[in-house]
FIZA-179059 format. One record per residue (C-alpha): x, y, z; residue in one letter. Coordinates in steps of 0.25 Angstrom, whole numbers, plus 5000, padded with zeros to 4 digits. Layout:
// FIZA-179059
XYZa...
//
This chain:
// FIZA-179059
492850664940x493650784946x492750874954x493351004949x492651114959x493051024971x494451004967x494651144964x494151174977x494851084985x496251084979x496351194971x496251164957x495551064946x496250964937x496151024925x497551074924x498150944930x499250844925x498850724925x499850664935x499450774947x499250754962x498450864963x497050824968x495650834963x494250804969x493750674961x492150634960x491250514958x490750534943x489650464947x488150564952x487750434959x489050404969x488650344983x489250444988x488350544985x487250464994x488250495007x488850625005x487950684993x489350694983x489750604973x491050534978x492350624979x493850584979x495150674980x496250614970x497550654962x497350704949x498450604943x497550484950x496150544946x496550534930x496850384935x495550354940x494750444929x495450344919x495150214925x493550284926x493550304913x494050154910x493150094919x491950184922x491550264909x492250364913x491450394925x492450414937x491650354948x492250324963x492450164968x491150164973x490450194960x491350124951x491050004959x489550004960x489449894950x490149794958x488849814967x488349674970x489149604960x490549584969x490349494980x490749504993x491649405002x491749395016x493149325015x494149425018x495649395018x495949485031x494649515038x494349645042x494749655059x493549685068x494349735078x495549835078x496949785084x497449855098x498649915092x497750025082x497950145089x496650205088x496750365096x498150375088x497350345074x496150425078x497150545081x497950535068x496850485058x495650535063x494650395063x494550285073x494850145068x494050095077x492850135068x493550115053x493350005044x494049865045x494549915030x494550055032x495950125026x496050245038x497450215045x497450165059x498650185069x499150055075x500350015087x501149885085x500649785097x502349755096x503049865096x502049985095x502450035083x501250125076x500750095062x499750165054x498950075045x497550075037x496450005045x496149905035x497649865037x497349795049x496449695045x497749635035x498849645048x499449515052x499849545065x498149615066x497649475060x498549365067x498949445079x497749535082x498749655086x499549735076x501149715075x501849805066x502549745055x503849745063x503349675074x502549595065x503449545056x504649525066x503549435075x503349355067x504849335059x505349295072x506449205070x506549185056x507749235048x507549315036x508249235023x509149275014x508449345004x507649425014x508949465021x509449515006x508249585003x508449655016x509849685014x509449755001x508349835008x509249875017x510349925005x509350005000x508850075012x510350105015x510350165000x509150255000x509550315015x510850355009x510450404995x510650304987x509750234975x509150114985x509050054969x510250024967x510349904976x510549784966x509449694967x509849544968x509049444962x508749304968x509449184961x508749054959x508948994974x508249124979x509549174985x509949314981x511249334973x512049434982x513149444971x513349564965x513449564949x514749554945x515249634933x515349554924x516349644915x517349614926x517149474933x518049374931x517849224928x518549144939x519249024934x519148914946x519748794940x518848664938x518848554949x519448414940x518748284945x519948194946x
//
């Protein structure tokens, strides 16, 4: 439920006089008295949403819990020793965090050490391409899905990474086009114009793309070719 006292103090009103598609934020809190929280920091759980997306979930509680608005942790404390865990993870987490992570420059600007984080943990970490040096920001957890982390053991930005290992291979035809239209619309939208009104061009039946441009057909004109006589 909405915790009117706090989000009046905090933001300076309540919801009562709020349309229902507002940003305007409010203090949401754990309908549940006996929340794990309240073991750790002595409160039931609190969250900060957008009115618009609190109605959202205060529909979905009603649907699903009774209509007792309850955080993750408490909505899922049934699943408690029924759901069984596997070891068997599609991309491990890494034990180990790649040279190129720049770890005083993401202390400096977000305030944690990655050092310390969980292999899944969301907080960004700041990283340098082993190639070319270009920085990149990206969650931790990102790390452990990287091709160029898992096969390589070094992080390569995806320019580097990509032309690596495309070295020597053409691009086909229908890439090529699919580029080409790209490119018409960027060219569009930095001069203005309505990027939509690229016609798109469907793929025939060999997989080619049909670069005619559709004739009108209130002025074409049927060619007469005269017919080849076996003799």
């Amino acid at each position: 439920m909405i915790n009117r006292d706090k989000t009046k103090l905090k933001y300076g009103h309540t919801a009562d006089n709020l349309p229902p598609t507002s940003k305007e934020k409010v203090v949401w809190q754990c309908d549940n008295t006996n929340c794990d929280e309240i073991n750790s920091t002595g409160r039931p759980l609190e969250r900060t949403f957008t009115y618009s997306y609190y109605l959202k979930k205060r529909e979905k509680a009603f649907q699903e819990h009774e209509g007792n608005e309850l955080c993750q942790k408490c909505s899922h404390a049934h699943r408690i020793g029924k759901v069984e865990k596997t070891n068997n993870l599609k991309y491990p987490a890494l034990t180990q965090l790649p040279n190129e992570v720049n770890i005083e420059q993401t202390i400096e600007i977000f305030g944690h050490d990655p050092r310390v984080t969980s292999s899944w943990s969301r907080k960004y970490v700041i990283l340098n391409c082993s190639c070319c040096g270009k920085e990149t920001e990206t969650r931790r957890c990102n790390l452990n899905t990287y091709k160029s982390i898992l096969e390589t053991g070094h992080f390569k930005c995806t320019g580097c990474w990509t032309k690596e290992r495309r070295t020597g291979q053409k691009a086909s035809s229908e890439t090529k086009f699919k580029q080409k239209i790209s490119q018409q619309k960027r060219r569009m939208k930095e001069h203005g114009e309505d990027p939509n009104q690229v016609p798109y061009i469907a793929a025939v039946a060999n997989g080619d793309f049909n670069n005619t441009p559709p004739q009108n057909k209130a002025s074409a004109q049927v060619i007469p070719f005269p017919k080849k006589v076996n003799k």
